[in-house]
Biopython code that builds the backbone (N, CA, C, O; Angstrom):
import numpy as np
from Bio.PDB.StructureBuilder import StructureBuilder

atoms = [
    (1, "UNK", "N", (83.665, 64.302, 61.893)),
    (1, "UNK", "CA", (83.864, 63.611, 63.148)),
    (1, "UNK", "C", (83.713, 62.112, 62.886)),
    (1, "UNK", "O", (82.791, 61.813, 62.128)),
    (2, "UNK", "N", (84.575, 60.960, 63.458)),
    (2, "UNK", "CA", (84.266, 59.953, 63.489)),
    (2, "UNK", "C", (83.306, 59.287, 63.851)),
    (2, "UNK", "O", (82.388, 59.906, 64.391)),
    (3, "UNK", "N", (83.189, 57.889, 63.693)),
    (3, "UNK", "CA", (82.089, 57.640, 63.971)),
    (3, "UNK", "C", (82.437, 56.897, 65.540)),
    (3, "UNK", "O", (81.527, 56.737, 66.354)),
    (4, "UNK", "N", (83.662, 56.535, 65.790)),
    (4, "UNK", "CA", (84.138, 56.629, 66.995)),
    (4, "UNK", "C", (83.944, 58.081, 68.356)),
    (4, "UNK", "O", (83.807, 58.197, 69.574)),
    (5, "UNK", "N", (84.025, 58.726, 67.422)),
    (5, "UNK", "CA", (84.067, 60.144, 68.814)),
    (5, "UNK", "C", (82.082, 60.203, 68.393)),
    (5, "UNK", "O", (81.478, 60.319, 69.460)),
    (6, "UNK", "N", (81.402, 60.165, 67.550)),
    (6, "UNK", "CA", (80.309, 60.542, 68.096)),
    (6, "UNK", "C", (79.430, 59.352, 69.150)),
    (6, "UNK", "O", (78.627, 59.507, 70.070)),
    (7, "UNK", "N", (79.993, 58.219, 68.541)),
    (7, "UNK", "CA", (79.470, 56.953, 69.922)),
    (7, "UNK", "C", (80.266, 57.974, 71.354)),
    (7, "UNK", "O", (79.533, 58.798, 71.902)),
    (8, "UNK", "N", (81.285, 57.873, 71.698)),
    (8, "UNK", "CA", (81.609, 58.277, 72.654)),
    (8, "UNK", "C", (81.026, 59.734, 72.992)),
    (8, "UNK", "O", (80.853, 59.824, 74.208)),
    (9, "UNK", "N", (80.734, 60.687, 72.432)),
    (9, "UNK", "CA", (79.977, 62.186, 72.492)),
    (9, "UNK", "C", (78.349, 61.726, 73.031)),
    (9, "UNK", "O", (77.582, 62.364, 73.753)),
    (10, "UNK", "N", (78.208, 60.696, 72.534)),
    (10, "UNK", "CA", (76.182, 60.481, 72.903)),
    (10, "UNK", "C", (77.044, 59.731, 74.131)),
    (10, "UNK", "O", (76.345, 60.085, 75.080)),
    (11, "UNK", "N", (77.934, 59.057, 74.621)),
    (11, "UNK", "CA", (77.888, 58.137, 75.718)),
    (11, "UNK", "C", (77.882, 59.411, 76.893)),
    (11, "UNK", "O", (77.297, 59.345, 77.974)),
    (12, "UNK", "N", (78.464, 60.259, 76.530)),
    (12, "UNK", "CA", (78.990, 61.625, 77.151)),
    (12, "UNK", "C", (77.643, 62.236, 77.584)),
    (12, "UNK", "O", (77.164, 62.261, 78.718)),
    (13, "UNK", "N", (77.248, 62.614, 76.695)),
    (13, "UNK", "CA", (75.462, 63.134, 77.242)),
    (13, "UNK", "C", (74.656, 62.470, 78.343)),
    (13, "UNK", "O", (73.905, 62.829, 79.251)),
    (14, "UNK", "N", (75.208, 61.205, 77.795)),
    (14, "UNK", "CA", (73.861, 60.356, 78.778)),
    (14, "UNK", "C", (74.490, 60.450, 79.922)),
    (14, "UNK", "O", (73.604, 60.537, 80.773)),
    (15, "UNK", "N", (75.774, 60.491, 80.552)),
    (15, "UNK", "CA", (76.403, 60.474, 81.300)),
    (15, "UNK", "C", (76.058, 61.438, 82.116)),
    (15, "UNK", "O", (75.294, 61.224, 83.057)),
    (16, "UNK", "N", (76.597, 62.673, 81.854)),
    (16, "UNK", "CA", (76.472, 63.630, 82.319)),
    (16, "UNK", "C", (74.200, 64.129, 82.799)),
    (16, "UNK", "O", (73.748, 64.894, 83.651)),
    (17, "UNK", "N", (73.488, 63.269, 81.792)),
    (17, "UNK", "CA", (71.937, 63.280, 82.299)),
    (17, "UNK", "C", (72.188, 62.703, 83.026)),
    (17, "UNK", "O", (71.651, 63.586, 83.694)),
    (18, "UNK", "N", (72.536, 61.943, 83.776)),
    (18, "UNK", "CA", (72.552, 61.028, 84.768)),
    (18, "UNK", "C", (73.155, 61.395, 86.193)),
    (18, "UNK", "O", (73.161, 60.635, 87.161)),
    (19, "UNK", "N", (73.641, 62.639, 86.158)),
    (19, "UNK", "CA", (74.372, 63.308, 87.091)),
    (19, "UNK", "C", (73.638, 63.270, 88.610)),
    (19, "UNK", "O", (74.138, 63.232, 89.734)),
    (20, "UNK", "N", (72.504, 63.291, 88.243)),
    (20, "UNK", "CA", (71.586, 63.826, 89.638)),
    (20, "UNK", "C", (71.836, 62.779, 90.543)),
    (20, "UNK", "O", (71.659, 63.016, 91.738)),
    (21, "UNK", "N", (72.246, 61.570, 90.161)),
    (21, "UNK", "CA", (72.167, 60.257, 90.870)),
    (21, "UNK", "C", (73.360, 60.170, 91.792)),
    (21, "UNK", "O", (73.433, 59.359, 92.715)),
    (22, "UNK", "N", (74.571, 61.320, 91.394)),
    (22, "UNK", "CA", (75.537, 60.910, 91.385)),
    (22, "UNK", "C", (76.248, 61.274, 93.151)),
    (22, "UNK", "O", (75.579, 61.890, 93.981)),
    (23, "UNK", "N", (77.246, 60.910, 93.352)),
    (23, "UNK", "CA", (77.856, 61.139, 94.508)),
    (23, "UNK", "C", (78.535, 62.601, 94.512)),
    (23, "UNK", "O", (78.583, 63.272, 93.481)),
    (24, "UNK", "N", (79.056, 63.049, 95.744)),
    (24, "UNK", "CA", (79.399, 64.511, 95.673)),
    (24, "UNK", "C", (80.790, 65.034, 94.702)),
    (24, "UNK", "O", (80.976, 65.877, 93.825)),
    (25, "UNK", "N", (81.660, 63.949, 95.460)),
    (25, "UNK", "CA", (82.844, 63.980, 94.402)),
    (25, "UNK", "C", (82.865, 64.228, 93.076)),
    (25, "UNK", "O", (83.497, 65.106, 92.489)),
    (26, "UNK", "N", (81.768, 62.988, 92.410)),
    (26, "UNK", "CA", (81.573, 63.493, 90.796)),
    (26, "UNK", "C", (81.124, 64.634, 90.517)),
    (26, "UNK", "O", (81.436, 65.164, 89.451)),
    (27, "UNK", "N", (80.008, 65.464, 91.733)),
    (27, "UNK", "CA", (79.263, 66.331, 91.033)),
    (27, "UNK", "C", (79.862, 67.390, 91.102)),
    (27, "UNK", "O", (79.230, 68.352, 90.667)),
    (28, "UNK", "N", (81.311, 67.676, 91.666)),
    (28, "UNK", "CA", (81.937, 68.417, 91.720)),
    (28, "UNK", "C", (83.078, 68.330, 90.761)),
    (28, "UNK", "O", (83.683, 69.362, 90.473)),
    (29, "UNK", "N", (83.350, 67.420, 90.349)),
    (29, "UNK", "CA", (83.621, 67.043, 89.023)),
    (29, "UNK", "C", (83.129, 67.490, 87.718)),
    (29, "UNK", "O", (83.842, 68.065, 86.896)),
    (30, "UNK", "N", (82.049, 67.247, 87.569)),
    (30, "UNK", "CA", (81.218, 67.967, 86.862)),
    (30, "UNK", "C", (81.098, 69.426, 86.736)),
    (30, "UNK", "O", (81.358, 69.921, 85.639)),
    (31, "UNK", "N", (80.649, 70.372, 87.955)),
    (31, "UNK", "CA", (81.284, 71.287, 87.797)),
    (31, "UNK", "C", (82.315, 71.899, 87.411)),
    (31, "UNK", "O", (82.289, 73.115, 87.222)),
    (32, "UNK", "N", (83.232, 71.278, 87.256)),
    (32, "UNK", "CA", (84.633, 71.666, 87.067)),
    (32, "UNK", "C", (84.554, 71.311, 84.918)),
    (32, "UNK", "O", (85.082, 71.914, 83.983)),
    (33, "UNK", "N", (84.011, 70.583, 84.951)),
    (33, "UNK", "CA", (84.203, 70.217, 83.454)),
    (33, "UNK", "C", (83.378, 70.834, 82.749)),
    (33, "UNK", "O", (83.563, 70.879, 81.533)),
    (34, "UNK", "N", (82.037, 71.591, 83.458)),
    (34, "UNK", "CA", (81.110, 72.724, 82.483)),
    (34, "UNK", "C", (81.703, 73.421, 82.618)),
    (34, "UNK", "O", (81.265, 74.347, 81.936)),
    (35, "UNK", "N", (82.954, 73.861, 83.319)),
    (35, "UNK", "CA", (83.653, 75.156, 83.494)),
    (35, "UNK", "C", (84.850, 74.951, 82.185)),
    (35, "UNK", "O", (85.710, 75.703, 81.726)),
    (36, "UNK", "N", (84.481, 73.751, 81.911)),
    (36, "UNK", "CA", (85.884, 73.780, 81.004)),
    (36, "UNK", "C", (87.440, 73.539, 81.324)),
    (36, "UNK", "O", (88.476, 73.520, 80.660)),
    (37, "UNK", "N", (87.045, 73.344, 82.838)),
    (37, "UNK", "CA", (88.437, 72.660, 83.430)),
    (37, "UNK", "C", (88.860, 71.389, 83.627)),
    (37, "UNK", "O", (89.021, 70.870, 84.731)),
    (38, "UNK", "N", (89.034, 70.903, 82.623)),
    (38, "UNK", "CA", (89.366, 69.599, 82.715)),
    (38, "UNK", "C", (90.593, 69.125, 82.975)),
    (38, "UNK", "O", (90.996, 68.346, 82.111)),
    (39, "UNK", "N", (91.265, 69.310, 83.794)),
    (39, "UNK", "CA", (92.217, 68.966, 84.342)),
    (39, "UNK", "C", (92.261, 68.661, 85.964)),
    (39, "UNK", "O", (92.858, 67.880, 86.706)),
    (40, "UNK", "N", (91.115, 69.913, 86.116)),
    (40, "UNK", "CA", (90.646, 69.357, 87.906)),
    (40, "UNK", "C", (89.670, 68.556, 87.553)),
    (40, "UNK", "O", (89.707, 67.547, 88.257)),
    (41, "UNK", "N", (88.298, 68.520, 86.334)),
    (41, "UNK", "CA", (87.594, 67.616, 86.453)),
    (41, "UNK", "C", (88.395, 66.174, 86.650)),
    (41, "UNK", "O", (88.333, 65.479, 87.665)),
    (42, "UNK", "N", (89.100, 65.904, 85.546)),
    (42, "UNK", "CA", (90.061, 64.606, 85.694)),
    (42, "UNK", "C", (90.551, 64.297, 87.195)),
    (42, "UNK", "O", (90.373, 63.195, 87.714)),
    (43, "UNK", "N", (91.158, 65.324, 87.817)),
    (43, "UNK", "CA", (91.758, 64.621, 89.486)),
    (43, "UNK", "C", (90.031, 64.752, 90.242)),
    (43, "UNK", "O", (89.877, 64.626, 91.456)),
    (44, "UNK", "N", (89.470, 64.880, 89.783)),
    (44, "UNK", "CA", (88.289, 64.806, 90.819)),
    (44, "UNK", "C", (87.213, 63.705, 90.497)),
    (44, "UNK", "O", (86.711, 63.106, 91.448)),
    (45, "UNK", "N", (86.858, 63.423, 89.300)),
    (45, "UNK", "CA", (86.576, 61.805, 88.812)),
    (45, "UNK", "C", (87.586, 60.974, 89.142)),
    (45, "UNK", "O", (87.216, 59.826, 89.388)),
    (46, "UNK", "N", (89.092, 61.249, 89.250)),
    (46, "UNK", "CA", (89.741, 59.799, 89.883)),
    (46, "UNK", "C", (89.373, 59.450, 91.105)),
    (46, "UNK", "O", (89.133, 58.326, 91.548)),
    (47, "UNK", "N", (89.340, 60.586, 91.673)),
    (47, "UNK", "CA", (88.929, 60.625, 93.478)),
    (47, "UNK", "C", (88.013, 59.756, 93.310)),
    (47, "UNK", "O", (88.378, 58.582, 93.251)),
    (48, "UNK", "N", (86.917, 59.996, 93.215)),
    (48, "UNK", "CA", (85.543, 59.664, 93.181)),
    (48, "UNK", "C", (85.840, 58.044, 92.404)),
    (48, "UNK", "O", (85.850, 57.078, 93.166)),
    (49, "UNK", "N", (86.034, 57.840, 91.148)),
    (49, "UNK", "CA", (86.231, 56.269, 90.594)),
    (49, "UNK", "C", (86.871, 55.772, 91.338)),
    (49, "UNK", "O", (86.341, 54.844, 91.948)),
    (50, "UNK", "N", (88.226, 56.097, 91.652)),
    (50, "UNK", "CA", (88.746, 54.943, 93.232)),
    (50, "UNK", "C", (87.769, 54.080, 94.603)),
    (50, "UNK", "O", (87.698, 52.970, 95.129)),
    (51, "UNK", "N", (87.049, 55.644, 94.715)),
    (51, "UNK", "CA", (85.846, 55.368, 95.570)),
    (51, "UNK", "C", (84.801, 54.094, 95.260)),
    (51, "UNK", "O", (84.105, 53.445, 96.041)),
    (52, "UNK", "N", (84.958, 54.003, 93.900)),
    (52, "UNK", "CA", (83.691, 53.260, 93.167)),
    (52, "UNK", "C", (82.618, 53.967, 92.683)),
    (52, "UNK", "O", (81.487, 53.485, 92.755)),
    (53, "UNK", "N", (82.837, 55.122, 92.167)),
    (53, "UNK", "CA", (81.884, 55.746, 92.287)),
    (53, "UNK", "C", (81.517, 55.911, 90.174)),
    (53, "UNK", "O", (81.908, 56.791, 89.407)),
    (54, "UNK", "N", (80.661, 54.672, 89.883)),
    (54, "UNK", "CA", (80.397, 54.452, 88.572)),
    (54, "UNK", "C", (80.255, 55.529, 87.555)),
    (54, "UNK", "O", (80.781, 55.388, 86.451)),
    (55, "UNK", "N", (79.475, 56.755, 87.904)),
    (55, "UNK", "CA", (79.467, 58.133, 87.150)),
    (55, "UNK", "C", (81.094, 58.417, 86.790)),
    (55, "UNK", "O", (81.701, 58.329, 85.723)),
    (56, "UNK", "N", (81.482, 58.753, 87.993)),
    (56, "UNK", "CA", (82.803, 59.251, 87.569)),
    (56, "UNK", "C", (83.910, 58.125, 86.493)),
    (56, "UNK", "O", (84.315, 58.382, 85.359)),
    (57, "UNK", "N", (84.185, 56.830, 87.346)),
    (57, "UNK", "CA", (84.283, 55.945, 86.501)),
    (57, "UNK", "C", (84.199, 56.154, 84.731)),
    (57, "UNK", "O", (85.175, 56.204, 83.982)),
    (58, "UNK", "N", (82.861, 56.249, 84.364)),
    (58, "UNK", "CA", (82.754, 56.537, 83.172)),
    (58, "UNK", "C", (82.780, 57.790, 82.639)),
    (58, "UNK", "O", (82.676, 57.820, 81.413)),
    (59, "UNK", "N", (82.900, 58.943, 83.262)),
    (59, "UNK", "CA", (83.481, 60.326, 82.621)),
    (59, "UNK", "C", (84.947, 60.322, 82.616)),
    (59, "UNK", "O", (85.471, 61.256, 82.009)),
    (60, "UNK", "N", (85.847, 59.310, 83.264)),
    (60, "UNK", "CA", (87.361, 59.121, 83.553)),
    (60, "UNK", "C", (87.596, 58.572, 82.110)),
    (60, "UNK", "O", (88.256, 59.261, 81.332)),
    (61, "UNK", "N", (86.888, 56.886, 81.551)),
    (61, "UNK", "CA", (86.899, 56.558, 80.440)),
    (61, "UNK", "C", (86.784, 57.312, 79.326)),
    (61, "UNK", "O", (87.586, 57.392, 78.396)),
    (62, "UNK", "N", (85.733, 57.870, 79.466)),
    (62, "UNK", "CA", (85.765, 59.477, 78.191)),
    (62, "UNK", "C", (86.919, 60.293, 77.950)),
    (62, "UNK", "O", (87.530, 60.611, 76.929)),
    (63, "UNK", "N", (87.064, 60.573, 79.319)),
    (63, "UNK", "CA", (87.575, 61.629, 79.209)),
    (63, "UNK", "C", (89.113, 60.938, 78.435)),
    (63, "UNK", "O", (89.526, 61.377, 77.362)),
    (64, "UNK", "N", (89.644, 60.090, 79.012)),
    (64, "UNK", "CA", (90.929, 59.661, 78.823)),
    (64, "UNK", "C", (90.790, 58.681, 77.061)),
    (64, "UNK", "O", (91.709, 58.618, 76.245)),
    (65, "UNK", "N", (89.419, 58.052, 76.898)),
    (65, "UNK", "CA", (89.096, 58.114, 75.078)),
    (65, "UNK", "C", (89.512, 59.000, 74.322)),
    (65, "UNK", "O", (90.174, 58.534, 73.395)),
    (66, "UNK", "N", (89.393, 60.257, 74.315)),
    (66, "UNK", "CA", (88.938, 61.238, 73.601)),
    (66, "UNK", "C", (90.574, 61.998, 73.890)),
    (66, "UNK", "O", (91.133, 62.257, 72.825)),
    (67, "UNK", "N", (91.232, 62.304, 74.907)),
    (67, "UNK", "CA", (92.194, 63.260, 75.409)),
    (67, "UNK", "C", (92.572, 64.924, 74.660)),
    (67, "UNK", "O", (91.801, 65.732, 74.142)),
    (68, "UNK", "N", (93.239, 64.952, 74.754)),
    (68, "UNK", "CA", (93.439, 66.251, 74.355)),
    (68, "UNK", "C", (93.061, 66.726, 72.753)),
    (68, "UNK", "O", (93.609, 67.718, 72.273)),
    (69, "UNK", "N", (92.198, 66.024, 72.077)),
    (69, "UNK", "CA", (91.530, 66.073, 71.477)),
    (69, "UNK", "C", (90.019, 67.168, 71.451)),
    (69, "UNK", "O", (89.490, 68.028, 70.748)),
    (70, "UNK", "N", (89.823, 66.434, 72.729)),
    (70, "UNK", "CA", (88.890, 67.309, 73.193)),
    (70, "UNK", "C", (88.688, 68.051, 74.371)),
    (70, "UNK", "O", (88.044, 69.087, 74.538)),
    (71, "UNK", "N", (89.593, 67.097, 75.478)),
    (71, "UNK", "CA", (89.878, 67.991, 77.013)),
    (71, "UNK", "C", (91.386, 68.020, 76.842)),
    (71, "UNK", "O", (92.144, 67.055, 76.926)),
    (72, "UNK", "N", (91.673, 69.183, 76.607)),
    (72, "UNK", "CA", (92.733, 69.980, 77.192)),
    (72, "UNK", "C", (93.457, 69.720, 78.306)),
    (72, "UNK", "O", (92.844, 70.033, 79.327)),
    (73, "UNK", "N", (94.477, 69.289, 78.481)),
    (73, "UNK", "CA", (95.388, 68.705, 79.224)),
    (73, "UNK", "C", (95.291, 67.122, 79.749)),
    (73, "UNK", "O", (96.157, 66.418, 80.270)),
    (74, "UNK", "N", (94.212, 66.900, 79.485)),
    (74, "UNK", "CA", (94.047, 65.377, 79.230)),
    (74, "UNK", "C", (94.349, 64.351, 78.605)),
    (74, "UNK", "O", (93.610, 64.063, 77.663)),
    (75, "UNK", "N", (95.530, 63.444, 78.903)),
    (75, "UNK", "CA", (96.430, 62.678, 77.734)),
    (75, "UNK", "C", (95.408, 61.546, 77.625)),
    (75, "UNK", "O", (94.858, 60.908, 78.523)),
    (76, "UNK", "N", (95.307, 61.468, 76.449)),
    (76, "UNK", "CA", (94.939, 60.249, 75.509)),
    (76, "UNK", "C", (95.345, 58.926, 75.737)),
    (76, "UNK", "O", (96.514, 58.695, 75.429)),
    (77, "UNK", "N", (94.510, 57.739, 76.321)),
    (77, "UNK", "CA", (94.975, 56.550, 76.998)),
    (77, "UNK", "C", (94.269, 55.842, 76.373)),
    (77, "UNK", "O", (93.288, 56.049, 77.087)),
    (78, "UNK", "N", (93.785, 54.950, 75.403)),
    (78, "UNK", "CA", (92.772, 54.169, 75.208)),
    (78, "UNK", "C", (92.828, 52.982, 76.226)),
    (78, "UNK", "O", (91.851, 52.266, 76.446)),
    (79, "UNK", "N", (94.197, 52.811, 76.904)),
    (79, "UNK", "CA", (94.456, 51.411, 77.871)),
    (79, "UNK", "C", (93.553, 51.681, 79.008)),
    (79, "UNK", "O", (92.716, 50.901, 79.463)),
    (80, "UNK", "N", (93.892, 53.206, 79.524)),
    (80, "UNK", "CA", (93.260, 53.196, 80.678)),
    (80, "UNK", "C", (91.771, 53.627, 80.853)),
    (80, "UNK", "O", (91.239, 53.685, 81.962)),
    (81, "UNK", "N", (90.956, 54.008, 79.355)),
    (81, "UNK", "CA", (89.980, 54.170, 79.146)),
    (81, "UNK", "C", (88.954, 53.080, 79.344)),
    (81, "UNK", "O", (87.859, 52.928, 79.885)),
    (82, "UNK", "N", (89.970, 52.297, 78.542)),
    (82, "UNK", "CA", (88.941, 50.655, 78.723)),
    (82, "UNK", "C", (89.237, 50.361, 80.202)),
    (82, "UNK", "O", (88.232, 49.955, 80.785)),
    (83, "UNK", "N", (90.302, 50.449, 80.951)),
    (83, "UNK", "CA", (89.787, 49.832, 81.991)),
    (83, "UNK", "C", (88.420, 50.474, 83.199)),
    (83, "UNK", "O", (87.697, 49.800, 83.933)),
    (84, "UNK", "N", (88.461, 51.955, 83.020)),
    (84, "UNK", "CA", (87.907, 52.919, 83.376)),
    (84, "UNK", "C", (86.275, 52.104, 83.385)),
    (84, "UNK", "O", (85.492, 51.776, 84.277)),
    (85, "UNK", "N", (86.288, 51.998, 81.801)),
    (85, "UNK", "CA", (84.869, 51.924, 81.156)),
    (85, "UNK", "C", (84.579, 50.472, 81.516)),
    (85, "UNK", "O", (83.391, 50.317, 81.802)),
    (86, "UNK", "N", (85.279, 49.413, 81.584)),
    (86, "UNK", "CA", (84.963, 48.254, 82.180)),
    (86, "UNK", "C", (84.623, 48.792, 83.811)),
    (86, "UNK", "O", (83.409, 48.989, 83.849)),
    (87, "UNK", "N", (84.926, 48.940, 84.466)),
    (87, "UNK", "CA", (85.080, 49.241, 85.893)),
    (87, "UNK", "C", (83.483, 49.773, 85.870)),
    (87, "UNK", "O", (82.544, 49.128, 86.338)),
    (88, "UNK", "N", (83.394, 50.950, 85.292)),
    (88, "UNK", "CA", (81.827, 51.497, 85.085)),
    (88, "UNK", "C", (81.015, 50.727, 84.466)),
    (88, "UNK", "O", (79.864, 51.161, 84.419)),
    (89, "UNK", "N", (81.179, 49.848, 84.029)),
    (89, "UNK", "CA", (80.122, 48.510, 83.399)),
    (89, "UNK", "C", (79.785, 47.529, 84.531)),
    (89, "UNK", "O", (78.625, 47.145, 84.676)),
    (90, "UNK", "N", (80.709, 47.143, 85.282)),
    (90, "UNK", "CA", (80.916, 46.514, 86.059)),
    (90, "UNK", "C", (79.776, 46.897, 87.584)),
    (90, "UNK", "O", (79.061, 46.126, 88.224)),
    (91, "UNK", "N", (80.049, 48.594, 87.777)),
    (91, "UNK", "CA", (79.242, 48.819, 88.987)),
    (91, "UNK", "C", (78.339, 49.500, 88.333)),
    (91, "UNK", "O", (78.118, 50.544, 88.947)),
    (92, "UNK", "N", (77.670, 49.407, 87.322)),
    (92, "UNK", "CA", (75.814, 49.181, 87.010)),
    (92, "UNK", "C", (75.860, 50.518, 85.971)),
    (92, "UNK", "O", (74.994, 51.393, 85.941)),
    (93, "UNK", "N", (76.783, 50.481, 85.330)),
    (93, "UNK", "CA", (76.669, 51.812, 83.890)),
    (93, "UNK", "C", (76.617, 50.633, 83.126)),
    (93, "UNK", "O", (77.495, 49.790, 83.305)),
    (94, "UNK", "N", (75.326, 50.355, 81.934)),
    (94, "UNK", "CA", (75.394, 49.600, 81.154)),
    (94, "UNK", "C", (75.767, 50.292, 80.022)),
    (94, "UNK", "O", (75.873, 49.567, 79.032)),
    (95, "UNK", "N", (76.037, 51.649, 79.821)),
    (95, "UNK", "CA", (76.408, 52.194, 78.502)),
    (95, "UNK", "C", (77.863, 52.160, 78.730)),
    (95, "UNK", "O", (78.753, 52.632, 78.022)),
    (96, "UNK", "N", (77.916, 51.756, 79.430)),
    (96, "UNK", "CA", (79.854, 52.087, 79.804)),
    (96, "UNK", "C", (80.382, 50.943, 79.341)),
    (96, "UNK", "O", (81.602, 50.817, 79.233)),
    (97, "UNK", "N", (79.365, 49.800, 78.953)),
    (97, "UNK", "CA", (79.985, 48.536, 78.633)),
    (97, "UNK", "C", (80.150, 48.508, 76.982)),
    (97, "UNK", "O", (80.945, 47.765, 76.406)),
    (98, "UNK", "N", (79.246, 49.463, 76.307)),
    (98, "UNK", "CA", (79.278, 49.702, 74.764)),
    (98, "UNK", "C", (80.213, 50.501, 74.747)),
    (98, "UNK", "O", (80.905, 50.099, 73.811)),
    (99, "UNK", "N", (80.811, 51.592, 75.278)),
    (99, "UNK", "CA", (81.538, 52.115, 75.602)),
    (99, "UNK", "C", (82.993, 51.570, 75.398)),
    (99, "UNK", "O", (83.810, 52.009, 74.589)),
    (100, "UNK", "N", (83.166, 50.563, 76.252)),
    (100, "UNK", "CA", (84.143, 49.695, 76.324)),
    (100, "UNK", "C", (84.562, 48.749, 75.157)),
    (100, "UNK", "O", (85.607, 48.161, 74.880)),
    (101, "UNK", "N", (83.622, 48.818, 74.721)),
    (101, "UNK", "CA", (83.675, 47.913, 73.459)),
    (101, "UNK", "C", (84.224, 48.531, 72.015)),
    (101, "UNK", "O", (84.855, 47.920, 71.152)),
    (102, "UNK", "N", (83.831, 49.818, 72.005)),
    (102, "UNK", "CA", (84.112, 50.496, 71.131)),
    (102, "UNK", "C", (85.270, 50.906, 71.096)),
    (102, "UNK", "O", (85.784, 50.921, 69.978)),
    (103, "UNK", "N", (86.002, 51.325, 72.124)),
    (103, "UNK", "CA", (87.502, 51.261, 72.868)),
    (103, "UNK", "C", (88.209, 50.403, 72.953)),
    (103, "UNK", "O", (89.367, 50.760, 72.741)),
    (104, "UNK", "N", (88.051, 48.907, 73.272)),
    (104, "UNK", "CA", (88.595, 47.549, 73.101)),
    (104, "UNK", "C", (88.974, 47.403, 71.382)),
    (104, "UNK", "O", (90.048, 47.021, 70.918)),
    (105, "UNK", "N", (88.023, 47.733, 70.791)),
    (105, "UNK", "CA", (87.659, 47.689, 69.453)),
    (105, "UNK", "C", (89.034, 48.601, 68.442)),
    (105, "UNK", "O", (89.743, 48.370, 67.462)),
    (106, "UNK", "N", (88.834, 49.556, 69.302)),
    (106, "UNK", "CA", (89.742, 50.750, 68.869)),
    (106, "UNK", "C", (91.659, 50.527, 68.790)),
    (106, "UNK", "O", (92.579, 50.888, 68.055)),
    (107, "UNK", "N", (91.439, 49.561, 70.275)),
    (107, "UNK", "CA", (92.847, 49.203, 70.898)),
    (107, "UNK", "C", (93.173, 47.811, 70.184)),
    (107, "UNK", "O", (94.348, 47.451, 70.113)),
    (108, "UNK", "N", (92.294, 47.136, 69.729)),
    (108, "UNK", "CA", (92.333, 45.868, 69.034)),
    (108, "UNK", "C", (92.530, 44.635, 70.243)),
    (108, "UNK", "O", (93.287, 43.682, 70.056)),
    (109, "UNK", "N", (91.854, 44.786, 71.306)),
    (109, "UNK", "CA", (91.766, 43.997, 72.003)),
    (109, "UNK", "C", (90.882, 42.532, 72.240)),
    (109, "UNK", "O", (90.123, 42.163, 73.136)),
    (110, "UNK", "N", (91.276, 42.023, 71.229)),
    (110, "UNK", "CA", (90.691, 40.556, 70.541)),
    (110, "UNK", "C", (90.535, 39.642, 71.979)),
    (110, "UNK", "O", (89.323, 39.521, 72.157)),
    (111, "UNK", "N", (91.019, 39.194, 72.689)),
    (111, "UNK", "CA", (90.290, 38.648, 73.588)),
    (111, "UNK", "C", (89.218, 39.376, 74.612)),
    (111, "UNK", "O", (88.708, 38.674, 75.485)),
    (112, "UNK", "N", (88.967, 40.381, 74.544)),
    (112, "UNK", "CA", (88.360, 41.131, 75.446)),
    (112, "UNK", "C", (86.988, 41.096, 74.621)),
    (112, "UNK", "O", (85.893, 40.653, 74.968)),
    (113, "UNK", "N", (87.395, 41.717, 73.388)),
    (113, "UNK", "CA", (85.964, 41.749, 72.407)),
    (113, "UNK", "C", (85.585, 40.223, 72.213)),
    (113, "UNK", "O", (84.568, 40.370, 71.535)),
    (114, "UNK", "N", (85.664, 39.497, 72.293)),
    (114, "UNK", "CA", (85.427, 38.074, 71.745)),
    (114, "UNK", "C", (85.018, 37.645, 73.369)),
    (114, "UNK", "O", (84.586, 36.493, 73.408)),
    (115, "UNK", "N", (85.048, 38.115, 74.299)),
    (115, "UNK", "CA", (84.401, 37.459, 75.838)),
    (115, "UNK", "C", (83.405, 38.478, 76.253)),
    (115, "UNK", "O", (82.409, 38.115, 76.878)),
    (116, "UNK", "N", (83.594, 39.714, 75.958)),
    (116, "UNK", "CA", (82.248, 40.830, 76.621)),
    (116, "UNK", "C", (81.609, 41.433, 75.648)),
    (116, "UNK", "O", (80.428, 41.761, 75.761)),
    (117, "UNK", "N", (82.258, 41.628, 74.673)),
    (117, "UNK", "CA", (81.120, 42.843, 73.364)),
    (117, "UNK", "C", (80.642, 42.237, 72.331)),
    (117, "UNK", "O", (81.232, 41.221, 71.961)),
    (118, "UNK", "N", (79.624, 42.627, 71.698)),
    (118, "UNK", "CA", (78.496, 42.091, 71.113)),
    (118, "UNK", "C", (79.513, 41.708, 69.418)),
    (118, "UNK", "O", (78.944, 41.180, 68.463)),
]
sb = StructureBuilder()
sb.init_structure("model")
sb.init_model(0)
sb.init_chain("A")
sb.init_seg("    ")
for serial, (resi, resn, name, xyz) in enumerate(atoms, 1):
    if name == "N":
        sb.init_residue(resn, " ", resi, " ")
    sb.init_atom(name, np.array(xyz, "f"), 0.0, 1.0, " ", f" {name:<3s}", serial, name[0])
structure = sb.get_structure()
């Protein structure tokens, strides 16, 4: 495994510990993705990230990092990952901002890394 997918796999954990905090939308989201359905998890974290809703936000970034790689029917976006994962940095996920970085990083997004990541 890379050393890319295991940063993103621990961002994933913490994420998902963090659930209890979360709004209904995501947590139904969640459900859907211990079930292994990630395809409703995905339309049900968008719901919810439109909302603003930072959890989901950053399981949207994952999820769309990683894509069918690891969720099944989930296309592979690194564009819309980073924006995902910025968005979740933004409304108070500070792992979503390493997150982002590692993804910026990935996409070779030289002005982005050179103004927000370490």
């Amino acid at each position: 495994m890379s050393r890319f997918a295991r940063t993103l796999l621990l961002a994933l954990g913490l994420a998902a510990a963090s659930a209890s905090a979360a709004q209904p939308g995501f947590q139904q989201g969640m459900q859907a993705y211990e079930r292994g359905d990630f395809v409703q998890a995905q339309r049900l974290f968008l719901e919810a990230a439109r909302q603003g809703d930072a959890h989901a936000q950053e399981m949207l970034g994952l999820m769309y990092a990683f894509g069918t790689e690891i969720y099944r029917g989930v296309p592979r976006d690194l564009f819309a990952a980073a924006q995902w994962l910025d968005r979740a940095a933004a409304n108070g996920r500070p792992g979503a901002r390493y997150l982002y970085c590692a993804v910026a990083r990935k996409e070779d997004l030289r002005a982005t890394i050179a103004s927000y990541c370490f």
